[in-house]
C-alpha positions as CSV (number, residue, x, y, z in Angstrom):
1,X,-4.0,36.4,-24.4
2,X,-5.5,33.5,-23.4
3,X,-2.2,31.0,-23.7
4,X,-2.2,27.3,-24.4
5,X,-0.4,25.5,-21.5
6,X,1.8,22.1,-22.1
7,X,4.1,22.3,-19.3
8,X,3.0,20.2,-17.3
9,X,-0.9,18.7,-15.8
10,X,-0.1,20.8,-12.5
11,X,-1.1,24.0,-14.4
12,X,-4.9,22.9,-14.6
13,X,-7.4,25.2,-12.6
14,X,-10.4,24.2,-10.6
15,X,-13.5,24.3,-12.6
16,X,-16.5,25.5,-11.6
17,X,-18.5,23.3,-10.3
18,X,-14.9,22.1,-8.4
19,X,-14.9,25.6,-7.3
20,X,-18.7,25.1,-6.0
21,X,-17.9,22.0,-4.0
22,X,-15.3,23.6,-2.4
23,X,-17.4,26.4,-1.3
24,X,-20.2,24.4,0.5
25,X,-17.4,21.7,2.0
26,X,-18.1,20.7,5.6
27,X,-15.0,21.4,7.8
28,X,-13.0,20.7,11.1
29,X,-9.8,20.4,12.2
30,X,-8.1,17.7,10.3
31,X,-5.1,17.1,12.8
32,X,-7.5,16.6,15.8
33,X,-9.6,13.9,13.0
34,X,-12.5,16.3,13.2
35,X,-12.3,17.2,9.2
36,X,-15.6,15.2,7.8
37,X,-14.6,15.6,4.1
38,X,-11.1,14.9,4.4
39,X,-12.5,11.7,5.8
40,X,-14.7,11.0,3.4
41,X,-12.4,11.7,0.8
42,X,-9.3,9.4,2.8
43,X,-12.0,6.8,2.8
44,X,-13.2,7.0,-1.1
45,X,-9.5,6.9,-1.9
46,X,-8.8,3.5,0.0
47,X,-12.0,2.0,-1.4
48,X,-11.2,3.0,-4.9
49,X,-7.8,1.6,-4.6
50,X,-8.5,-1.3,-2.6
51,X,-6.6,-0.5,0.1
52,X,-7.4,-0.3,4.0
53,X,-7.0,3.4,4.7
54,X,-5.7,6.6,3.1
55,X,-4.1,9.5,4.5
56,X,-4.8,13.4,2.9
57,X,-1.2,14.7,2.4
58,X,-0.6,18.4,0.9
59,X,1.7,16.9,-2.5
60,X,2.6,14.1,-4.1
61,X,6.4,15.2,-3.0
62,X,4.9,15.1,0.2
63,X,3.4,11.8,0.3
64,X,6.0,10.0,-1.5
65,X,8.4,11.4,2.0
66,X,5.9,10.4,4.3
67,X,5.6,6.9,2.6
68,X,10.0,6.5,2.4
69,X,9.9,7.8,6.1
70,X,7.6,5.0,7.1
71,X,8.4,2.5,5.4
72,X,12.4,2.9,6.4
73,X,14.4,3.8,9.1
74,X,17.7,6.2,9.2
75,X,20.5,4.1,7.5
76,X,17.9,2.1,5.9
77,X,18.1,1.6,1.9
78,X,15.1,2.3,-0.8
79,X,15.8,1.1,-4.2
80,X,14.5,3.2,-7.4
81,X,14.9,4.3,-11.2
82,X,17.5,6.9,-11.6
83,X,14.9,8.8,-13.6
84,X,11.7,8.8,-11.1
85,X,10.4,11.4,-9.7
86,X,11.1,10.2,-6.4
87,X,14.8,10.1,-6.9
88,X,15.5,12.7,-9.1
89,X,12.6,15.4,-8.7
90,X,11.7,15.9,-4.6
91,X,14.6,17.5,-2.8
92,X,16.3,14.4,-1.7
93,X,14.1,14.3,1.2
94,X,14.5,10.9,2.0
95,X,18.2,11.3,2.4
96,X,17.8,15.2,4.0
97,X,15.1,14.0,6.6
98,X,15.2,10.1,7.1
99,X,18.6,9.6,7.0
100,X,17.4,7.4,3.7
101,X,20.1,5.8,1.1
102,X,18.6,5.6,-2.3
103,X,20.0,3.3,-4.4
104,X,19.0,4.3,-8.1
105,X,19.5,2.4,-11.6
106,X,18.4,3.5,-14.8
107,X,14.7,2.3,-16.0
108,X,14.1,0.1,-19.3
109,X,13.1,2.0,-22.3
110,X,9.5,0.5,-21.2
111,X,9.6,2.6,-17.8
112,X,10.5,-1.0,-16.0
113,X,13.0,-1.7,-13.4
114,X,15.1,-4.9,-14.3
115,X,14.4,-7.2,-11.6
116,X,17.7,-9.0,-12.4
117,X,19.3,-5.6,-12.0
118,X,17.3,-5.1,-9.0
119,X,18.6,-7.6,-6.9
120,X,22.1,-7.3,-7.8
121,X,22.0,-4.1,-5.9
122,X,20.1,-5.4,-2.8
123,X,22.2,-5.7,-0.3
124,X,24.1,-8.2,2.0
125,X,23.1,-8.6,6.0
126,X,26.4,-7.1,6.4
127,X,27.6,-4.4,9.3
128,X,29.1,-2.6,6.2
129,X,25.9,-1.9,4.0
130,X,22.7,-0.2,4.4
131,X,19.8,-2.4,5.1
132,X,17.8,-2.7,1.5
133,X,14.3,-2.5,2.7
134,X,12.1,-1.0,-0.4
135,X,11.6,-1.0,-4.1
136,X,9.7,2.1,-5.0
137,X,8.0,2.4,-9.0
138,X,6.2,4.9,-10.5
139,X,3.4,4.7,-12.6
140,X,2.8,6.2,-15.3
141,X,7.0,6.7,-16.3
142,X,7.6,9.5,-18.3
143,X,3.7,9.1,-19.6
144,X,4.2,4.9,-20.2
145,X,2.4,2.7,-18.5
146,X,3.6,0.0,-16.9
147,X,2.3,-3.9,-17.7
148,X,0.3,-5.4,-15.5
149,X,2.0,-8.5,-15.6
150,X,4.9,-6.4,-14.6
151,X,3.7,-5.3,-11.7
152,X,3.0,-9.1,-10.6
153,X,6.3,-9.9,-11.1
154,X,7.6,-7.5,-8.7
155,X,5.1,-8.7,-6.2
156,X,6.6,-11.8,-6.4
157,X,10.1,-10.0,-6.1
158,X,9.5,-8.2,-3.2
159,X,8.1,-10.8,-1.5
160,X,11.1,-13.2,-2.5
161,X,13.8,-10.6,-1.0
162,X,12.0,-9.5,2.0
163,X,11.5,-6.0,0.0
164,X,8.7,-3.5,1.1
165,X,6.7,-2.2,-2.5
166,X,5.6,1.5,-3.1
167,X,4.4,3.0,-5.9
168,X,4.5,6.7,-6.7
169,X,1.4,6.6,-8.5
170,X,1.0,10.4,-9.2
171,X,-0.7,9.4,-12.2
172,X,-2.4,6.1,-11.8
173,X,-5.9,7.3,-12.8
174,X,-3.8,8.0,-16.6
175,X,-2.5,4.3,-16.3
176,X,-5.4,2.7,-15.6
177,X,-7.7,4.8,-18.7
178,X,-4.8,3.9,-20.8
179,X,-4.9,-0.6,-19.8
180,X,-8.9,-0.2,-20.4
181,X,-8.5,-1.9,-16.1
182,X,-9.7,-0.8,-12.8
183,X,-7.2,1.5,-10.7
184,X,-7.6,-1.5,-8.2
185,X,-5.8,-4.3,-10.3
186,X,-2.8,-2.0,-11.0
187,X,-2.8,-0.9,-7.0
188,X,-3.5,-4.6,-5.9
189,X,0.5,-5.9,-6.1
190,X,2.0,-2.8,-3.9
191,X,2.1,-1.9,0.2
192,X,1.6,1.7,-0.2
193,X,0.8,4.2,-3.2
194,X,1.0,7.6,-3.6
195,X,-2.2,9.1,-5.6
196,X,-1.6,12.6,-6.8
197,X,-5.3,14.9,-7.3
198,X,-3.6,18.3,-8.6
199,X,-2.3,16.9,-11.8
200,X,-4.4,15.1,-14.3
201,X,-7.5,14.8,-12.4
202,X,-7.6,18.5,-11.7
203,X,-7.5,19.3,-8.7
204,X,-6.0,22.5,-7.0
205,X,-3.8,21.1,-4.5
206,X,-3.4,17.5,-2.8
207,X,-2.5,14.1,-2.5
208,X,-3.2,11.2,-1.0
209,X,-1.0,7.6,0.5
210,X,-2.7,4.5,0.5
211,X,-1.9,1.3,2.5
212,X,-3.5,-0.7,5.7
213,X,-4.8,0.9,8.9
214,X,-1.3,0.3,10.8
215,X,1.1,1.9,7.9
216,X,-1.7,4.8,8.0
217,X,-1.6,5.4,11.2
218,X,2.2,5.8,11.2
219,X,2.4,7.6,8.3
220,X,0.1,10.4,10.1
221,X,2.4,10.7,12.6
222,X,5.3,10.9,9.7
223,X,2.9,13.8,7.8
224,X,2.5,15.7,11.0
225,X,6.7,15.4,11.6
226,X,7.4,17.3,8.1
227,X,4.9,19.8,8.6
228,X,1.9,18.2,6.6
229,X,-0.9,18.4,9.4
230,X,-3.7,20.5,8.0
231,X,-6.1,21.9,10.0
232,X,-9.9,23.0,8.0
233,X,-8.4,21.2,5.0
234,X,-11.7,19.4,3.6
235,X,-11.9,22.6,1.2
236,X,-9.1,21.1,-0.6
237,X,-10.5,17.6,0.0
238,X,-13.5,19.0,-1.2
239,X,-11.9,19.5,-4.8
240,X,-10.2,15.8,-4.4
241,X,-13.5,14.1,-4.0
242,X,-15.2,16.0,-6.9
243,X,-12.0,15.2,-8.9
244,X,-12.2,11.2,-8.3
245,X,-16.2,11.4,-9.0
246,X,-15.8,14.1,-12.2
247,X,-12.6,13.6,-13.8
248,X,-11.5,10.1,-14.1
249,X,-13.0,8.9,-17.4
250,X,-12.7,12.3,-18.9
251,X,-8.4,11.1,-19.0
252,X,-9.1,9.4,-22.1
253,X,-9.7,13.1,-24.0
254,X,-6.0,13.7,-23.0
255,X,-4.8,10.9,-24.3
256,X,-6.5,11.2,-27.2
257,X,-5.5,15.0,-27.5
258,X,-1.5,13.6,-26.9
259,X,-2.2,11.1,-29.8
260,X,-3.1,13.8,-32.2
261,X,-0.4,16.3,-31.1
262,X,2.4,13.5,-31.6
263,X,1.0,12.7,-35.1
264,X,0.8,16.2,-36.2
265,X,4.4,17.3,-35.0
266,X,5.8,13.8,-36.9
267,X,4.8,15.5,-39.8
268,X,6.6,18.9,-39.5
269,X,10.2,19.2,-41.2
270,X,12.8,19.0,-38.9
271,X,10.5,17.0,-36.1
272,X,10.0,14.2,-34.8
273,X,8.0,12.4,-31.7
274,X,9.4,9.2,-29.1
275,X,8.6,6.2,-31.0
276,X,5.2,4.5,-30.3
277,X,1.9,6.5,-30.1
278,X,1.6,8.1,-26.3
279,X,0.3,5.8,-23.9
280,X,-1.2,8.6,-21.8
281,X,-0.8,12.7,-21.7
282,X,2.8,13.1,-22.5
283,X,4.5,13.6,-26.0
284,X,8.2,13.6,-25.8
285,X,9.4,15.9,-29.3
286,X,12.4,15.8,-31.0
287,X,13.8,18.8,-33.4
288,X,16.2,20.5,-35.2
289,X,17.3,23.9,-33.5
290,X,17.5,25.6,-30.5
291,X,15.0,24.5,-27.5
292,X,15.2,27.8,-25.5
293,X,14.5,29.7,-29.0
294,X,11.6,27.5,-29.8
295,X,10.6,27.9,-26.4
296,X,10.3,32.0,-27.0
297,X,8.9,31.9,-30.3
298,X,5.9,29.5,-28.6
299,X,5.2,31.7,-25.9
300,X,4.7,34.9,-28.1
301,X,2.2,32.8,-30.0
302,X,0.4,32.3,-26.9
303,X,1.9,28.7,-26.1
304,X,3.8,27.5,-22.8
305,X,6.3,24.8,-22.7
306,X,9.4,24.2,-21.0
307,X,12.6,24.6,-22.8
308,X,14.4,20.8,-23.6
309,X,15.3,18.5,-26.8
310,X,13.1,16.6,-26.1
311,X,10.5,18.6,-25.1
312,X,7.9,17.3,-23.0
313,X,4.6,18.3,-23.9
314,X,1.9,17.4,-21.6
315,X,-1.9,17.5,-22.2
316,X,-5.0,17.9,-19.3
317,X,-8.2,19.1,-19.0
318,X,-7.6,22.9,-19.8
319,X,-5.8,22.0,-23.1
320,X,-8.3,21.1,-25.7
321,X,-8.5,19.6,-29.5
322,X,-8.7,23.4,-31.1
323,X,-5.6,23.9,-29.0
324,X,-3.8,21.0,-30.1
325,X,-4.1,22.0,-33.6
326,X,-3.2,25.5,-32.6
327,X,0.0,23.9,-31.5
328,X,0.9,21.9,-34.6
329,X,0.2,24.8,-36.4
330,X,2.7,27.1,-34.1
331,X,5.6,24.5,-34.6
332,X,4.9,24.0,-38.4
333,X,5.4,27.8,-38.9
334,X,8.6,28.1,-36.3
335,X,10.8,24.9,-36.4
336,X,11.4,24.5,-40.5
337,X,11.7,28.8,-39.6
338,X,14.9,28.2,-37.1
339,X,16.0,25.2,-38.6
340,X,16.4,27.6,-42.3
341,X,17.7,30.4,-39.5
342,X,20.4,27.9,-38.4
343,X,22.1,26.6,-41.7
């Protein structure tokens, strides 16, 4: 069986012609700089984003350290939302290997970090405190995308208290389809991002950090520390750069698939979606019943998800329109089934 897989963008294969590209990529040793594609693709990465210079990591978990690792030093303070990814969602690794403090606080329903909030938590120049020296966002939050006037405003933040600005954009390529805006503009405001290329834009495996030529060059030294120096690694680059050239405007059919999967389930008895229409690939659905037995009854119709009330349900380029109605169709039969089950 052929199954239908919404747990997440990571699950997407490498397509053919990805596959192809791969094949024929030109290679060296990426830790002695001898790797022509990774270069080419570190450079197409910078350019796209605006930035100086990139840096091919092996994950977005992986960049995001390298990035927290540079930026700070041991005793040394980042702060973040207590739901991002880079909090809540990769190890700890600031804290396991930098010696990093995070200091989280929960995110606005709109995915934002209060600013006032912000710098009530930034700390004193004190012997007894941590030395607060980065804000870190993420973009998109739990599929929303973050304004671009927002994004300005913490610019002018971080400039205001002396604060370093990264952004984990794993999904960036979503936010920018979604504001109808170049990938550029919502880059422009922050030091450093992280870019991720396995998730919505396909790819097999890979990341990459983008900032100027001397965070770059430390951050290679950072990415070679935690084990991330690749050696023949442009076949993976390979499928980066035919991601960024392929798969970019092709987001739009995931959002679109997301928008028609979160009006479908609104109309099944006993369900119910996140208010708003999906800004990207994610639905967020609500129901009546068990989540680990809706969960089992999906997957013997031939439909992954991961167990949770709300489940997330996340569309990409191996899920299409046939299978979003597949979907609805699923839950119409099984939730109003366990719901009738339970009472």
């Amino acid at each position: 069986m052929e199954m239908i897989d919404l747990r997440s963008d990571t699950v997407t294969r490498p397509t053919p012609a990805m596959r192809e590209a791969m094949a024929g990529a030109e290679v060296g040793d990426d830790v002695f700089r001898d790797d022509p594609t990774v270069q080419q693709l570190e450079e197409i990465g910078a350019a796209m984003l605006g930035k100086e210079a990139a840096l091919f990591v092996a994950s977005g978990t992986q960049s995001n350290l390298v990035a927290l690792l540079t930026h700070c030093g041991r005793g040394d303070e980042y702060i973040v939302g207590q739901q991002a990814h880079t909090y809540l969602y990769e190890g700890g690794g600031g804290a396991a290997l930098g010696g990093i403090q995070p200091q989280p606080l929960n995110l606005e329903p709109d995915g934002t970090l209060d600013l006032g909030l912000v710098a009530g938590l930034i700390k004193p120049d004190d012997i007894h405190f941590a030395r607060t020296r980065l804000l870190c966002l993420e973009n998109t939050t739990l599929g929303r995308v973050l304004p671009l006037e927002y994004l300005a405003k913490a610019r002018r933040f971080a400039d205001t208290h002396g604060l370093r600005l990264h952004l984990d954009g794993a999904r960036i390529f979503n936010a920018a389809v979604a504001a109808e805006c170049g990938v550029a503009e919502i880059a422009a405001p922050f030091d450093t991002i992280s870019v991720c290329l396995s998730k919505g834009l396909g790819a097999p495996v890979g990341s990459f950090l983008a900032g100027s030529v001397d965070f770059i060059k430390e951050a290679r030294r950072w990415r070679k520390v935690v084990g991330g120096g690749m050696r023949q690694s442009g076949i993976l680059a390979a499928a980066g750069i035919h991601a960024l050239e392929n798969h970019i405007d092709r987001l739009e059919e995931d959002h679109a698939n997301a928008r028609a999967l979160a009006a479908g389930l609104n109309t099944i008895e006993g369900m119910g979606t996140d208010p708003g229409i999906p800004q990207s690939n994610m639905v967020f659905a609500r129901f009546s019943g068990d989540a680990a037995a809706v969960a089992a009854r999906l997957a013997a119709e031939g439909i992954l998800v991961l167990p949770g009330n709300p489940m997330r349900l996340v569309t990409h380029l191996d899920v299409s329109a046939d299978d979003i109605a597949q979907v609805i169709a699923a839950f119409s039969r099984i939730v109003p089934d366990l719901s009738r089950f339970r009472s």
